[in-house]
VEXVEXVEX-212272 format. One record per atom (N, C-alpha, C): residue number from 1; x, y, z. Coordinates in steps of 0.001 Angstrom, whole numbers. Layout:
N
num;X;Y;Z
NUM;X;Y;Z
...
***
This chain:
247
num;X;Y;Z
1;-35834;-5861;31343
1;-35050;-7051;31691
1;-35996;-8187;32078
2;-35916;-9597;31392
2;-36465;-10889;31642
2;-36557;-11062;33063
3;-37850;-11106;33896
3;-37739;-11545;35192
3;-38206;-13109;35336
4;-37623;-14270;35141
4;-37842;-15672;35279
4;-39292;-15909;36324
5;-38735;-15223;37456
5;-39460;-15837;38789
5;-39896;-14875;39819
6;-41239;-14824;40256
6;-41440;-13762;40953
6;-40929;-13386;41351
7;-39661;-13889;42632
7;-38995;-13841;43522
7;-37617;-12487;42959
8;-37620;-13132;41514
8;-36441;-12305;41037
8;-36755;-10526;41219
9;-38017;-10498;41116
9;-38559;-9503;40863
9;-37492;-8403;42194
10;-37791;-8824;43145
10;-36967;-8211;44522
10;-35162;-7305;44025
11;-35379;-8870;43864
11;-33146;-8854;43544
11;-32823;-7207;42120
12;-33980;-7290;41173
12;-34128;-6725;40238
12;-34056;-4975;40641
13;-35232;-4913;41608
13;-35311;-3950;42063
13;-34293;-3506;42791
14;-33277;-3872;44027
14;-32428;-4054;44725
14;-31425;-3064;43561
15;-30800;-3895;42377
15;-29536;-3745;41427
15;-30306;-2264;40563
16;-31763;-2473;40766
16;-32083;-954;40015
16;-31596;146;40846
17;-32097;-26;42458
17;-31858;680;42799
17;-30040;1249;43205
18;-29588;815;43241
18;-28483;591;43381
18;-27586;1374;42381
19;-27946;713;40831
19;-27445;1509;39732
19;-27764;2517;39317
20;-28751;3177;40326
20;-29523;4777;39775
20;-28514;5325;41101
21;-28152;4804;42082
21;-27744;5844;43142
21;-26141;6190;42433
22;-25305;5148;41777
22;-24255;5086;41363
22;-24714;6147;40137
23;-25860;6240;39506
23;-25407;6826;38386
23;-25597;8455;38842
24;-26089;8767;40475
24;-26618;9748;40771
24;-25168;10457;41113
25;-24113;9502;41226
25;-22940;10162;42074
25;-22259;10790;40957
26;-21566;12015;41074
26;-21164;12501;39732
26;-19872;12110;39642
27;-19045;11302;41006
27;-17830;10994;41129
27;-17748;9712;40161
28;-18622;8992;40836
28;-18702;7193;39941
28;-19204;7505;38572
29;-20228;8210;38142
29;-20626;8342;37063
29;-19557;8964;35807
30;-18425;9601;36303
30;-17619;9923;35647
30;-16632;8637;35528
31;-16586;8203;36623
31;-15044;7003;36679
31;-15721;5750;36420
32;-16857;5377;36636
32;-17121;3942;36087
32;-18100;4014;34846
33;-18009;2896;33964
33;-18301;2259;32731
33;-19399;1039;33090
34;-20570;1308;33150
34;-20966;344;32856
34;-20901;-896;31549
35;-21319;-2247;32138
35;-20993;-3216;31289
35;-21533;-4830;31785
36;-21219;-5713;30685
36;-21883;-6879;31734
36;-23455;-7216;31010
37;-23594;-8526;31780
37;-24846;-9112;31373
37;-26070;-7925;31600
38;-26201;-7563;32739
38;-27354;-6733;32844
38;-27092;-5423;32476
39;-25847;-4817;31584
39;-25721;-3945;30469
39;-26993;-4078;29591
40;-26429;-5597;28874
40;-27049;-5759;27840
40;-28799;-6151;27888
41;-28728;-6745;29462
41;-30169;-7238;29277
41;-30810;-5954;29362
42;-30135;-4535;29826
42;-30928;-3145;30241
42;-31322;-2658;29032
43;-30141;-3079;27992
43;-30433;-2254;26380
43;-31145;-2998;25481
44;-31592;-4305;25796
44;-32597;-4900;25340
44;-31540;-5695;24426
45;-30320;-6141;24876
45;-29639;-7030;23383
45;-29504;-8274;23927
46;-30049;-8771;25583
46;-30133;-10353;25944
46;-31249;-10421;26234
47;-31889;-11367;25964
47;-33706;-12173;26658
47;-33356;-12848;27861
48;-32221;-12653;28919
48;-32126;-13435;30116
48;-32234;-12736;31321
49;-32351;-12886;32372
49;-31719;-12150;33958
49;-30395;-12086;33783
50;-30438;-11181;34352
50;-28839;-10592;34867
50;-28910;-10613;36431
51;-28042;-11243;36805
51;-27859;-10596;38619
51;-26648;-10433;39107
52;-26017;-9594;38327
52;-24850;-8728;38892
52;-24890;-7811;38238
53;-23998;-6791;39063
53;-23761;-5066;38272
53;-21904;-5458;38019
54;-21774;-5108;36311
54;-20344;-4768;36557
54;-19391;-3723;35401
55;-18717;-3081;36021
55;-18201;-1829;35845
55;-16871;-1810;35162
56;-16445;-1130;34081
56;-14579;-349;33907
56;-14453;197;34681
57;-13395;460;35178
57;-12924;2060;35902
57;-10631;1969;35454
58;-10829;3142;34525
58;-9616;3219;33548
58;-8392;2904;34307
59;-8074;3446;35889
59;-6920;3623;36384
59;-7315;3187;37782
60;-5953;2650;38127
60;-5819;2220;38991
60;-6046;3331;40461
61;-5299;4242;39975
61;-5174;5346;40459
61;-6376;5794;41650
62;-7779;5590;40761
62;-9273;6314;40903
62;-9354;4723;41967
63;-9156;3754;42366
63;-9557;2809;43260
63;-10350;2853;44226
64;-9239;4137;45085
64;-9491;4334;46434
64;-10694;5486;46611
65;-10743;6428;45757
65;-11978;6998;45032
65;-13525;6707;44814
66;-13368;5638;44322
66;-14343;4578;43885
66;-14886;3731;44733
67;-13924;3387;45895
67;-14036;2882;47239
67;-14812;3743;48102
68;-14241;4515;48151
68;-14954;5774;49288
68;-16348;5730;48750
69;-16957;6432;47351
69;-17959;6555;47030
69;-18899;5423;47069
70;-18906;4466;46402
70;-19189;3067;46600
70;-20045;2680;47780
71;-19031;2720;48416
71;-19155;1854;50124
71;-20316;3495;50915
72;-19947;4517;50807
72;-21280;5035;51195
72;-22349;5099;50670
73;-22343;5252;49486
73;-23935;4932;49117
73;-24315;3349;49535
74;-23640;2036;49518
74;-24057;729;50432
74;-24683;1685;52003
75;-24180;2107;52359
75;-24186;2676;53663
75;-25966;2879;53458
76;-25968;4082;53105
76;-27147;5095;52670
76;-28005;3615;52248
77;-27806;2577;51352
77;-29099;1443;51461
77;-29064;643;52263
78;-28771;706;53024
78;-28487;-748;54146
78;-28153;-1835;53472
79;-27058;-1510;52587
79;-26220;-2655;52017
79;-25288;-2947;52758
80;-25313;-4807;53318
80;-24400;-5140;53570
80;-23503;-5810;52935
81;-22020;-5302;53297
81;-20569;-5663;52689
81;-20403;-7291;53447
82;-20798;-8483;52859
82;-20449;-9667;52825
82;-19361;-10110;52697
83;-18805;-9206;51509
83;-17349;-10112;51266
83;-16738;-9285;50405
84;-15616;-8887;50467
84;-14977;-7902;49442
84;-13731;-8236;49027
85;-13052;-7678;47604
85;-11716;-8052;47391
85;-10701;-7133;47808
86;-9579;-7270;47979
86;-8841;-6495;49370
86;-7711;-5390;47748
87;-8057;-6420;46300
87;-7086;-5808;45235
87;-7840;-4603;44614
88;-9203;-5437;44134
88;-9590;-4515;43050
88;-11266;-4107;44273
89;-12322;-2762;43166
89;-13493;-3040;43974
89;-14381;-3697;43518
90;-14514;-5146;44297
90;-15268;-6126;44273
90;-15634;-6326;45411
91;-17655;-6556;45588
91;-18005;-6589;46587
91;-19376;-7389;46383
92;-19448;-8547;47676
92;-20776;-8715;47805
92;-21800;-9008;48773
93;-22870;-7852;48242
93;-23559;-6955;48853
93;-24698;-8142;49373
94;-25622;-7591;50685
94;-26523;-8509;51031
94;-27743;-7295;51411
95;-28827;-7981;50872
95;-29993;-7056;51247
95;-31108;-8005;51993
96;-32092;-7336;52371
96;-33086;-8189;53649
96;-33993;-8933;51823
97;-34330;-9890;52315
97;-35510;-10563;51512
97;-35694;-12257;52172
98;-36697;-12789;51826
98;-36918;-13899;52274
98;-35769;-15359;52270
99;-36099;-16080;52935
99;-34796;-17414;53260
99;-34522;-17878;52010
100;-35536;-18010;51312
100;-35268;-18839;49898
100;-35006;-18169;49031
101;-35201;-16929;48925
101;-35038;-15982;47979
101;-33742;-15413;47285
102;-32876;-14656;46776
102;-31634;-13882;46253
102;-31722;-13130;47461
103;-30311;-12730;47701
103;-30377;-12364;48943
103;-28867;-11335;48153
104;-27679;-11293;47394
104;-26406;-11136;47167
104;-26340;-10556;46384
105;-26149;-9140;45761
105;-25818;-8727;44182
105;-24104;-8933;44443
106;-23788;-9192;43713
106;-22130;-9009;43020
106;-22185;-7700;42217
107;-21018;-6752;42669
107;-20469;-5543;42302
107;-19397;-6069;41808
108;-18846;-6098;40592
108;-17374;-6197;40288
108;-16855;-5004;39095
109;-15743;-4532;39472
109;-15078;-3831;38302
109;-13614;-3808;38093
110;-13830;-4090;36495
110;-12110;-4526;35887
110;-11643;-2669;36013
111;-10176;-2746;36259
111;-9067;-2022;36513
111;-7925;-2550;36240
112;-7263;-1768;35255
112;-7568;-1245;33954
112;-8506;-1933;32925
113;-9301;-2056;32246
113;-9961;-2271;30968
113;-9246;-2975;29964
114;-9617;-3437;28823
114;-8676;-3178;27521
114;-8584;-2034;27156
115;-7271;-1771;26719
115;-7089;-100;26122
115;-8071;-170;24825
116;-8454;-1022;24333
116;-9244;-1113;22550
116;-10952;-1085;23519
117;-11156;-934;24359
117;-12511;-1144;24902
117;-13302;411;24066
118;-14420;537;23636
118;-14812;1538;23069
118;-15990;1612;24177
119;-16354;3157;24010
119;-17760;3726;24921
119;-18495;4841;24487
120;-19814;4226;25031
120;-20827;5418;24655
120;-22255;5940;25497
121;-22423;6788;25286
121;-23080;7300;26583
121;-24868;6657;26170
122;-25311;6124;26828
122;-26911;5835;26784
122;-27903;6290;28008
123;-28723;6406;27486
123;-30107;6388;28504
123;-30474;5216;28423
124;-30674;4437;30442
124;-31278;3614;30368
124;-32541;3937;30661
125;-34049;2972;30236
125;-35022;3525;30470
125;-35794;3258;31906
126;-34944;1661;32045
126;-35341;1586;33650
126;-34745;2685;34748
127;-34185;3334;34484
127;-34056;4096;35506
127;-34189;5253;35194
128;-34258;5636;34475
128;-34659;6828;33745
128;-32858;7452;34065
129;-32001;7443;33076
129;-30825;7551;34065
129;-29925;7627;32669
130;-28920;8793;32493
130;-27911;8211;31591
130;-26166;7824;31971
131;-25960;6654;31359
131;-24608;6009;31997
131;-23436;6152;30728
132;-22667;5935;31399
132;-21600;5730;29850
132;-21485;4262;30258
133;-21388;3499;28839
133;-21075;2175;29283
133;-20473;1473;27885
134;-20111;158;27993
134;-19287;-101;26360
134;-20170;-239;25496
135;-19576;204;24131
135;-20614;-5;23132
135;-21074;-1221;22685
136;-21893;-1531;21966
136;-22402;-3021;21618
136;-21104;-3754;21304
137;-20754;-3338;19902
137;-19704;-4151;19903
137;-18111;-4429;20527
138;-18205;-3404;21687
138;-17127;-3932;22385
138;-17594;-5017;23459
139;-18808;-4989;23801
139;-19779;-6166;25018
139;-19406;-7267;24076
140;-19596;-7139;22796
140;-19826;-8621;21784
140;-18303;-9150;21830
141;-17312;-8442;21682
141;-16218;-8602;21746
141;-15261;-9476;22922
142;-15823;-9047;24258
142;-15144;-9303;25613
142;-16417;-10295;25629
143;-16980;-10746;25527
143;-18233;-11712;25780
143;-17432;-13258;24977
144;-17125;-12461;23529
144;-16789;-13866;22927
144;-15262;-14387;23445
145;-14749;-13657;24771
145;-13459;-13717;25375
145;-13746;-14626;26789
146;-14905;-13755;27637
146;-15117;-14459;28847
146;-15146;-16467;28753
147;-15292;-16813;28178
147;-15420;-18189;28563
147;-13700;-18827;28695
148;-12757;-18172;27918
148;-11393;-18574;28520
148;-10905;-18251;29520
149;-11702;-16618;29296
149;-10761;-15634;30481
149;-11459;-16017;31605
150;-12807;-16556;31891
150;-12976;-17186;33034
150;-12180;-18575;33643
151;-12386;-18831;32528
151;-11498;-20551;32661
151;-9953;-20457;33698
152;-9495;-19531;32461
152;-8035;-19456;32930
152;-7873;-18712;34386
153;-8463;-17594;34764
153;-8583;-17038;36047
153;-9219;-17026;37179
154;-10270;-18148;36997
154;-11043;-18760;38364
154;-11015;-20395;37839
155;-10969;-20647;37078
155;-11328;-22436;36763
155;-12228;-22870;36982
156;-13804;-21584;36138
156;-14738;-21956;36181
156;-15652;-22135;34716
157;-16454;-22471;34475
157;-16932;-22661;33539
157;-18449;-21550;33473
158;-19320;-21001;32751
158;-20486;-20459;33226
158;-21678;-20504;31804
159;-22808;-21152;31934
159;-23045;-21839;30662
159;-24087;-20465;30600
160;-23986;-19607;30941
160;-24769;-18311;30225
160;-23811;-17275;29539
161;-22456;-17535;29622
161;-21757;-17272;28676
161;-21777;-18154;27510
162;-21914;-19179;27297
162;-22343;-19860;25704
162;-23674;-19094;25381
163;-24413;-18843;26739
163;-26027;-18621;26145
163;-26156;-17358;24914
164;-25185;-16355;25947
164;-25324;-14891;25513
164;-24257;-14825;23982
165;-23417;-15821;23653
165;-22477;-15783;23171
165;-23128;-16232;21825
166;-24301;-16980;21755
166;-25424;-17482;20606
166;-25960;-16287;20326
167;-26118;-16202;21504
167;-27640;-15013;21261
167;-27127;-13265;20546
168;-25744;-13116;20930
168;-24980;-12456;19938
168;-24884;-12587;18990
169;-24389;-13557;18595
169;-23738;-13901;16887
169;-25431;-14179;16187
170;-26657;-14605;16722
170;-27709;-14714;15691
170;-28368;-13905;15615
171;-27839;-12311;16367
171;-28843;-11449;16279
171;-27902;-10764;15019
172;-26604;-11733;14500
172;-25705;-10589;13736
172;-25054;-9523;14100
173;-24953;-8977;15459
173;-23836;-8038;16524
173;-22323;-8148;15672
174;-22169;-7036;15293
174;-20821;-6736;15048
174;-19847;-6483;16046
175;-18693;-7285;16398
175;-17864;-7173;17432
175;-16449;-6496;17108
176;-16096;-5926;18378
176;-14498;-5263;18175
176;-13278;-6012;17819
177;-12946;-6487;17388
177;-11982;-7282;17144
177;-10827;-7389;17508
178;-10174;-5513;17756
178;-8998;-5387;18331
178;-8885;-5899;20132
179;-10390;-5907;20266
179;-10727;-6323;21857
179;-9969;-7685;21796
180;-10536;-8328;20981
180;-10064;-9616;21241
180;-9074;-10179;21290
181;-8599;-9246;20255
181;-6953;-9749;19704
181;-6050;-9232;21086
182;-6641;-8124;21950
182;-5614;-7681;22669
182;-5666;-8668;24206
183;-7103;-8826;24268
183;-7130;-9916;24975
183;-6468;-11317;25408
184;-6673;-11956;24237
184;-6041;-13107;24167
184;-4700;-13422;23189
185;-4039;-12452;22511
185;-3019;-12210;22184
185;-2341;-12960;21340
186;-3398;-13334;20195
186;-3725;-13854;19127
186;-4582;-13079;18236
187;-4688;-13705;16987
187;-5216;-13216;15848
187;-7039;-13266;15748
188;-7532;-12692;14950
188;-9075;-13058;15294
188;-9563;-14254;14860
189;-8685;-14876;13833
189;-9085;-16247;13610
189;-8782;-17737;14176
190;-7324;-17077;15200
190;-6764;-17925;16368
190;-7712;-18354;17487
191;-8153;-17064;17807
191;-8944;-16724;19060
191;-10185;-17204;18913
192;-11179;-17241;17572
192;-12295;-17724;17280
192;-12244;-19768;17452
193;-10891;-19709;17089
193;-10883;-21411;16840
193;-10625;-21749;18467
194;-9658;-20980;19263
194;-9605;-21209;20235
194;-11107;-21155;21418
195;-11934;-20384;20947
195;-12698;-20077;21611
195;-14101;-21959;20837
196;-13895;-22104;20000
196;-14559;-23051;19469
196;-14242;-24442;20304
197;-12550;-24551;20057
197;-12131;-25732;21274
197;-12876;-26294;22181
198;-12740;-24503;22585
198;-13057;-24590;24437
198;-14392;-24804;24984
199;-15087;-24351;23926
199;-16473;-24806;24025
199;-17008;-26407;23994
200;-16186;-27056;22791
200;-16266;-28238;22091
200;-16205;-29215;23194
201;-15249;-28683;23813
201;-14203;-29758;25058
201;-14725;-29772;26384
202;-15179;-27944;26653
202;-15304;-28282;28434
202;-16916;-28277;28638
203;-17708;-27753;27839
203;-18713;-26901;28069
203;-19701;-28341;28218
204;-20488;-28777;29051
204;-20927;-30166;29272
204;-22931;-29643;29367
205;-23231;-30698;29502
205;-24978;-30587;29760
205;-25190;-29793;31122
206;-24663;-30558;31930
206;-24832;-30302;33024
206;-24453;-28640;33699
207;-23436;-28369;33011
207;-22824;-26725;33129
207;-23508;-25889;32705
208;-24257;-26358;31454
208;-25339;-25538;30573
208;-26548;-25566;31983
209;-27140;-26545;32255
209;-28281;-26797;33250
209;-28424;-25991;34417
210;-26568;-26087;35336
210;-26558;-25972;36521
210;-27100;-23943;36499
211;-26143;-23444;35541
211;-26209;-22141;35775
211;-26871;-21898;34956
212;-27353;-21808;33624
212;-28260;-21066;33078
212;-30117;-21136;33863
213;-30173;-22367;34248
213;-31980;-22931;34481
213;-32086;-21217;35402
214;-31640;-21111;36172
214;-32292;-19782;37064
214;-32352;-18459;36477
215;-31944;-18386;35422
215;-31651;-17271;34094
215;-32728;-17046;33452
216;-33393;-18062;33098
216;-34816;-18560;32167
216;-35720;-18712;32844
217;-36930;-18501;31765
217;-38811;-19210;32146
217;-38037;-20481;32269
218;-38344;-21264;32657
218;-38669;-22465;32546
218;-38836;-23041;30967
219;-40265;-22531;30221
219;-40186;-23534;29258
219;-38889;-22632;27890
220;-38409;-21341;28560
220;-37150;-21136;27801
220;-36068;-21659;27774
221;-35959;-22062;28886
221;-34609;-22769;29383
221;-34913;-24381;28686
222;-36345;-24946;29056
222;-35747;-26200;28229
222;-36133;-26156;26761
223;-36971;-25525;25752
223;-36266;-25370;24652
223;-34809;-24995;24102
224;-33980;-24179;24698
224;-32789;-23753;24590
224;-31540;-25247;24597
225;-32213;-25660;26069
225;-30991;-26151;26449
225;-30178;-27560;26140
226;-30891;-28339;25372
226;-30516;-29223;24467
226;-29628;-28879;23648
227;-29929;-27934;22554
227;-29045;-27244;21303
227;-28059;-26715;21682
228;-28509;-26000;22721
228;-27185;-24592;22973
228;-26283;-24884;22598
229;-25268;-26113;22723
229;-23730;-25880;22439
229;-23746;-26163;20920
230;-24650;-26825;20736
230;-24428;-27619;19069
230;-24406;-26058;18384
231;-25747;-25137;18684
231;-25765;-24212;17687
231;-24882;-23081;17975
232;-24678;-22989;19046
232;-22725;-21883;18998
232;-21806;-22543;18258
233;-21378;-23434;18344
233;-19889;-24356;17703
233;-20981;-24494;16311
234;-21638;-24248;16071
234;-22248;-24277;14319
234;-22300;-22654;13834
235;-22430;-21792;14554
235;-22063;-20485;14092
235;-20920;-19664;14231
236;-19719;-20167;15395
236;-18700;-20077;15389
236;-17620;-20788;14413
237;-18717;-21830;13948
237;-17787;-22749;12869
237;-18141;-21596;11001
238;-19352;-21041;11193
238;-19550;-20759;10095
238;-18716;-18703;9814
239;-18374;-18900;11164
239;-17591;-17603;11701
239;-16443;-17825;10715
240;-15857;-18983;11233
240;-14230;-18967;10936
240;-14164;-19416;9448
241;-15445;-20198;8963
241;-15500;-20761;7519
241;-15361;-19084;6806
242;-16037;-17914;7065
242;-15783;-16799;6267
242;-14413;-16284;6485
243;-13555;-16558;7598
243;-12561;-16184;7937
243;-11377;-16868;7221
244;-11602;-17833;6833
244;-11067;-18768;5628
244;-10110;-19738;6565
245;-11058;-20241;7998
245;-10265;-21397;8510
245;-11180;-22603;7833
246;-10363;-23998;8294
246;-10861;-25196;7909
246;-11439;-26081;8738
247;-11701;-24445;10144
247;-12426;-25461;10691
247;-14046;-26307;10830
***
């Protein structure tokens, strides 16, 4: 995984350690799915930082389960519970490191999933550790979803979702499709144009700047960050041109 800045180096270690104790539990390791940016940056399919861990877990049911286990291994690292969600388990965690430094991992996990979500078991090598987590192309799938489904459910924007959303489609990643469709509850060529819009319309310089710059080297971030939107809405356009839209 891309470490930008020395400093990151800490936070890195922190979420390693963290995701080896989870993968040590045979309770969580059965009930959660890994997934998420630092999925992909672990399997080598993003060139960015990741600084959150985030998880499936199928049923609602397993919550309180997942809770229990969870929250003691925080225990066992001297993780502190900052702030948690009272619905689903979402939590964020605080560890000792310097004033200026990352100080917060974000734990989040969706309950229920998409039922079309596909999985497969990997070895990661940073931890020497094997997880079940979604397959490539279901990450490619819910990735080319997050920028609405963020929109619409926090009313936020996050310009390393355009980043990762390039960096998908030009590596050629084959995506799930039924993900999408079940997602946003439209067709795949609805959802592609819709997803083109939304880019076109909200996605600004400054959104690209604010959140991606701490993601990147430096001189990655400013080669990137000029183009970025032009060359997504140019491969999402050449998406839907095979799809036989006009847009």
């Amino acid at each position: 995984m891309l470490i930008p800045n020395a400093h990151d180096a800490i936070h890195r270690a922190w979420m390693l350690r963290l995701l080896s104790a989870i993968a040590d539990d045979r309770t969580l390791a059965a009930l959660l799915c890994f997934k998420g940016g630092t999925c992909a940056a672990m399997r080598d399919l993003l060139d960015r930082f990741s600084v959150d861990l985030d998880f499936d877990l199928h049923s609602r049911d397993d919550i309180a389960t997942a809770r229990k286990h969870l929250e003691k291994i925080f225990t066992a690292l001297d993780l502190v519970i900052k702030d948690q969600s009272k619905v689903i388990p979402q939590y964020f965690l605080r560890y000792d490191a310097k004033e200026s430094a990352r100080k917060i991992i974000a734990l989040d996990i969706t309950v229920p999933p998409p039922k079309s979500n596909e999985y497969e078991t990997v070895r990661f090598a940073d931890i020497d550790r094997f997880l079940t987590c979604q397959t490539v192309a279901t990450m490619v799938a819910n990735k080319l979803v997050t920028p609405i489904d963020r929109f619409q459910k926090h009313g936020t924007i996050a310009g390393r979702d355009i980043y990762d959303i390039r960096h998908f489609l030009i590596q050629g990643l084959a995506w799930n499709g039924a993900v999408i469709e079940e997602r946003l509850g439209m067709s795949m060529q609805n959802s592609l144009r819709s997803l083109y819009d939304f880019i076109d319309e909200h996605v600004t310089q400054t959104v690209i700047d604010q959140d991606l710059n701490p993601l990147l080297p430096t001189a990655q971030f400013q080669k990137i960050r000029r183009t970025l939107k032009q060359e997504t809405l140019t491969l999402l356009r050449l998406l839907l041109k095979g799809l036989g839209s006009k847009k």
